[in-house]
N, C-alpha and C positions, 0 to 999 in steps of 0.2 A: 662330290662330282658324280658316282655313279649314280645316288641317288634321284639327281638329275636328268641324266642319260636313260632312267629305266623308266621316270616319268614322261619323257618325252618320247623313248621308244610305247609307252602305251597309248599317249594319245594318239600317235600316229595312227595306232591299231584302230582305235575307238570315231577318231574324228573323219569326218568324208574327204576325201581328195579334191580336187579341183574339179578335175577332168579325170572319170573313169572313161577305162575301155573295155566295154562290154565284150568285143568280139577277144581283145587281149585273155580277156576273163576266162572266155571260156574254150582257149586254147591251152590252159593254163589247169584248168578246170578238167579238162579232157585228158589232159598228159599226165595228171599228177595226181589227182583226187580219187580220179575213176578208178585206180588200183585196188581202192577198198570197197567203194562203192559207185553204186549206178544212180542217174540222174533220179530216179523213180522216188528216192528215198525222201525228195523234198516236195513230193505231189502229195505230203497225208494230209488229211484235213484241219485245216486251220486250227479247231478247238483243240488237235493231239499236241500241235506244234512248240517249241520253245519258242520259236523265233515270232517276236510279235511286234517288231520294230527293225529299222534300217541297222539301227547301232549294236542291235541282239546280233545281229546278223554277221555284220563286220566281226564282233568277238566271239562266234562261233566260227566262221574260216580261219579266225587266227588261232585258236582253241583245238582243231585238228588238222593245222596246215601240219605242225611238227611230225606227224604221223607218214605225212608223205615224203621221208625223208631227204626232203630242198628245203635248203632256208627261201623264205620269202621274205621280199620287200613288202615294208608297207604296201605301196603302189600295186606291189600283183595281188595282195590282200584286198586291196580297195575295188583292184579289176575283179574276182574273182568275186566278190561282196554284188558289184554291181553288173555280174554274166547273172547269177542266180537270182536276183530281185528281178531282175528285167525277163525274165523268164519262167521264173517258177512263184517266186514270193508276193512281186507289185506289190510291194507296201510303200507308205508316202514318202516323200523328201522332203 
C-alpha cells in the first residue's frame, strides 16, 4: 500500500497537470522560493542548465520545493513548473 502511494505521489510530481496556473505559479514562486533565491538564477545559459525538458523541470521544483519550508501539492508544483517555463525556460509541451 505505501508503495503505492509513493508511486503515485511521484508521478504526480513528474506528470503535467491538466490545467496549470501560471499566474498561481508565480505567486507561489514569489512567496516561497524567493527566500533562497532570485528569479535571475534561471536566466543562465541553456548549455550550463540541468533543465532541458518540461519533466526535468517539474522534478527540479519538487527537488527544492522541501527547502522552502511548505509542503506543496502536486498542483502548486505543476503551477510553479509552469510560472518558470512560461517565463524563463519556453521549452516544449
Amino acid at each position: 500500500m505505501k508503495r503505492a502511494f509513493a508511486l503515485a505521489a511521484l508521478a504526480a510530481l513528474v506528470l503535467p497537470a491538466q490545467a496549470q496556473d501560471a499566474a498561481r505559479g508565480q505567486l507561489l514562486y514569489d512567496t516561497y522560493c524567493g527566500v533562497c533565491h532570485y528569479e535571475r538564477v534561471h536566466e543562465r545559459e541553456r548549455s550550463r542548465s540541468k533543465v532541458k525538458t518540461l519533466t526535468q523541470l517539474r522534478v527540479e521544483v519538487g527537488r527544492w520545493a522541501p527547502y522552502s519550508k511548505r509542503t506543496f501539492t502536486p498542483a502548486d508544483l505543476d503551477d510553479v513548473a509552469e510560472y518558470l517555463n512560461r517565463s524563463h525556460y519556453k521549452l516544449e509541451k
